[in-house]
GULO-211295 format. One line per field, with one value per atom (N, C-alpha, C, O): residue number from 1; residue in three letters; z, y, x. Coordinates in nm, 2 decimals. Each point is the difference from the previous one (the first is absolute). Last residue first. Example, Ala and Ser with C-alpha at 12.3 -4.5 7.8 and 13.67 -1.06 7.14 Angstrom:
k = c(2  2  2  2  1  1  1  1);
r = c(SER  SER  SER  SER  ALA  ALA  ALA  ALA);
zz = c(0.71  0.00  0.08  0.01  -0.02  0.00  0.00  0.07);
yy = c(-0.22  0.11  0.11  0.11  -0.68  0.12  0.12  0.00);
xx = c(1.28  0.09  -0.08  0.05  -0.02  -0.09  0.09  0.10);
END
This chain:
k = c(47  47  47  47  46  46  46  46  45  45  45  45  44  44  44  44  43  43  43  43  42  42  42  42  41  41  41  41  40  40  40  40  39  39  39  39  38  38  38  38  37  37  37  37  36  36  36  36  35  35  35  35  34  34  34  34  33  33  33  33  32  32  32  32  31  31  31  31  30  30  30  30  29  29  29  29  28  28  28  28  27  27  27  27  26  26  26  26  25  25  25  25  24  24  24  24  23  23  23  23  22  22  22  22  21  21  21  21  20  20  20  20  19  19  19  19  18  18  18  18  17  17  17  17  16  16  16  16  15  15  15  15  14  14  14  14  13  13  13  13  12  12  12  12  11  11  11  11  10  10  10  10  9  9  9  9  8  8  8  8  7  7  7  7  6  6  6  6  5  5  5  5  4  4  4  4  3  3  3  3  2  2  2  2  1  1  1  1);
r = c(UNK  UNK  UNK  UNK  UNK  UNK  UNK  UNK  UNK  UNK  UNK  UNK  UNK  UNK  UNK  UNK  UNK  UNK  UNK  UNK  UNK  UNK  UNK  UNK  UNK  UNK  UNK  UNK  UNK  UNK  UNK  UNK  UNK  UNK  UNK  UNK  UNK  UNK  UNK  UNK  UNK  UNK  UNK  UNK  UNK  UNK  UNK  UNK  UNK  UNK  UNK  UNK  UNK  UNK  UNK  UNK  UNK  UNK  UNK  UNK  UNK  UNK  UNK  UNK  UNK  UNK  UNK  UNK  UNK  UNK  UNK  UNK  UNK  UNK  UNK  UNK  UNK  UNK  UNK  UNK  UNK  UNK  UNK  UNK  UNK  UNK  UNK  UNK  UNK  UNK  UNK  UNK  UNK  UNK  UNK  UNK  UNK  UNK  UNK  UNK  UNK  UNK  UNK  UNK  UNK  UNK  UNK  UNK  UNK  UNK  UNK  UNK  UNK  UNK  UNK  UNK  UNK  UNK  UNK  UNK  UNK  UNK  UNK  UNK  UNK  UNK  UNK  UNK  UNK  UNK  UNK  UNK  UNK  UNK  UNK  UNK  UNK  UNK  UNK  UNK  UNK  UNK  UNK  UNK  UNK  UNK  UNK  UNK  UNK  UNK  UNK  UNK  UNK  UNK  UNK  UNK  UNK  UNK  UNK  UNK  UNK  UNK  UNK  UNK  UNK  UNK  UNK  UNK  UNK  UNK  UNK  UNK  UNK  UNK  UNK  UNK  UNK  UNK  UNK  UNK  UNK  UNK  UNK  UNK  UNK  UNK  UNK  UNK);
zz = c(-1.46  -0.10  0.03  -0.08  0.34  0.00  -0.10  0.04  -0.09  0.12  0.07  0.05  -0.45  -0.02  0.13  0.01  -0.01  -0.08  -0.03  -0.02  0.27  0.05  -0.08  0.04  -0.23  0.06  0.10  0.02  -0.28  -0.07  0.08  -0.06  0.22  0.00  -0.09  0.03  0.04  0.16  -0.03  0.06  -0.44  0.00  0.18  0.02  -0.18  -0.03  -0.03  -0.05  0.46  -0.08  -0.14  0.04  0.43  -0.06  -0.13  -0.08  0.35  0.06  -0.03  0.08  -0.33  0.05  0.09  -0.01  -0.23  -0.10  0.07  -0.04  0.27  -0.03  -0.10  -0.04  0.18  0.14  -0.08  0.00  -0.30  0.01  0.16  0.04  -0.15  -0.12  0.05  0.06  0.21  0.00  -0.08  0.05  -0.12  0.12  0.04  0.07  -0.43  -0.01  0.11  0.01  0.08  -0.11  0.00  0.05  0.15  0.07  -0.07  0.05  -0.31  0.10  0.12  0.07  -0.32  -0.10  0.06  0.00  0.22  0.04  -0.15  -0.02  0.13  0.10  -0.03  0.07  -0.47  0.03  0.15  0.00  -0.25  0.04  0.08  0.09  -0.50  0.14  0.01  -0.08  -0.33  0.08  0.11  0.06  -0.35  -0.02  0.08  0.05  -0.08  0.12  -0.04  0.07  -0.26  0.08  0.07  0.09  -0.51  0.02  0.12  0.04  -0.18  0.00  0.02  0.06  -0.10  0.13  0.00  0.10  -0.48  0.12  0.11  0.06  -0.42  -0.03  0.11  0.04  -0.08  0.04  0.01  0.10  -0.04  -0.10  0.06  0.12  0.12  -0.01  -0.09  0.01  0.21  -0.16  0.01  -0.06  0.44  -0.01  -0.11  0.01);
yy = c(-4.01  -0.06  -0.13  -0.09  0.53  -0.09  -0.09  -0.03  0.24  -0.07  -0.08  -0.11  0.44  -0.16  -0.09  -0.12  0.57  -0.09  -0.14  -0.10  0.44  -0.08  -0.07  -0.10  0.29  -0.09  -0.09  -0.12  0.51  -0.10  -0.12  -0.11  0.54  -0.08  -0.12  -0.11  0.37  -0.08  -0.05  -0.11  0.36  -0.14  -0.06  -0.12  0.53  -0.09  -0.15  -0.10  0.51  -0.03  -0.15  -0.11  0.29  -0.09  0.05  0.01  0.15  -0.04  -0.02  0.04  -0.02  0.12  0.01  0.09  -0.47  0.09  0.15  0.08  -0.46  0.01  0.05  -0.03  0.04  0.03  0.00  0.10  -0.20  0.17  -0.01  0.11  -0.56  0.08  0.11  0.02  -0.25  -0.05  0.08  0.08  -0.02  0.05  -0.02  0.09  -0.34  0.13  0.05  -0.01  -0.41  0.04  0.16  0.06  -0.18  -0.03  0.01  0.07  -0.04  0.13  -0.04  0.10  -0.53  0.15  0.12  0.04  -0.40  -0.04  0.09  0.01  0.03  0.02  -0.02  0.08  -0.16  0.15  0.03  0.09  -0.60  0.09  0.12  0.02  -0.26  0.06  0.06  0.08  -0.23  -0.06  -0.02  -0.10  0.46  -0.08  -0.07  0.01  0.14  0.09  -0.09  -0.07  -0.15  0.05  0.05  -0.07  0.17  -0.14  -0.03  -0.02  0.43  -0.03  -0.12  0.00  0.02  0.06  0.04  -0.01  -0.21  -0.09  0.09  -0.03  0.27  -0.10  -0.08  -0.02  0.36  0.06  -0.10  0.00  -0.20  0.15  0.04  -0.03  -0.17  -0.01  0.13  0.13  -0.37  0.01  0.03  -0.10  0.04  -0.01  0.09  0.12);
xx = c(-0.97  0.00  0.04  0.00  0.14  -0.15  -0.04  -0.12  0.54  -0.01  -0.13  -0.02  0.04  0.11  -0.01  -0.03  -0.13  -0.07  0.03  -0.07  0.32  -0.13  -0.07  -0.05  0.41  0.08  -0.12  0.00  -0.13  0.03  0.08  -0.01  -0.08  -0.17  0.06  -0.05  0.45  -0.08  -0.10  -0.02  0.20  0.08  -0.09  -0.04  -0.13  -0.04  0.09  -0.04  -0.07  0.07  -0.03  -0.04  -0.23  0.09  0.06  -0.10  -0.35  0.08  0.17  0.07  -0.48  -0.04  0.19  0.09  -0.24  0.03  0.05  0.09  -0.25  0.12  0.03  0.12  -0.52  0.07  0.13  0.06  -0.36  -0.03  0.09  0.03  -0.07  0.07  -0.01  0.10  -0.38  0.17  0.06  0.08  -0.51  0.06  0.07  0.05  -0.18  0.01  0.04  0.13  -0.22  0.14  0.02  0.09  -0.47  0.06  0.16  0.09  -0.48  0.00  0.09  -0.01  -0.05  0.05  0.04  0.12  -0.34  0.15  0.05  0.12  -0.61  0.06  0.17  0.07  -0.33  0.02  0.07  0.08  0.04  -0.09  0.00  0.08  0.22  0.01  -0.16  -0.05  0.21  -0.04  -0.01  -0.04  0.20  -0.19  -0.04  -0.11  0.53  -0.05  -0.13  -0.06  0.37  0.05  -0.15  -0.06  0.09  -0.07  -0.01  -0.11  0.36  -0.18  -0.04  -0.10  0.60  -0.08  -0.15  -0.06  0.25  0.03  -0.10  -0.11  0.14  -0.07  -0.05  -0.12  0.45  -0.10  -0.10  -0.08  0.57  -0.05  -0.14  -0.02  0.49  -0.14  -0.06  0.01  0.43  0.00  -0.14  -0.05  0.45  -0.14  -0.05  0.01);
END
């Protein structure tokens, strides 16, 4: 999974603010929590 800055702004653009601050708080749990090969294997799996 190849994602530059571009993609992932567009990405978030079109996500409304409730289901953004919901990402985010997913992210900051698994940043906080996890190792980064684990947040990456979740990423893949939710997808």
């Amino acid at each position: 999974m190849n994602m530059n800055m571009a993609q992932l702004m567009a990405m978030l653009s079109k996500m409304d603010k409730k289901d953004l601050e919901q990402g985010l708080n997913k992210m900051n749990q698994m940043l906080k929590n996890n190792d980064v090969n684990s947040i990456i294997n979740q990423i893949k799996k939710d997808k």
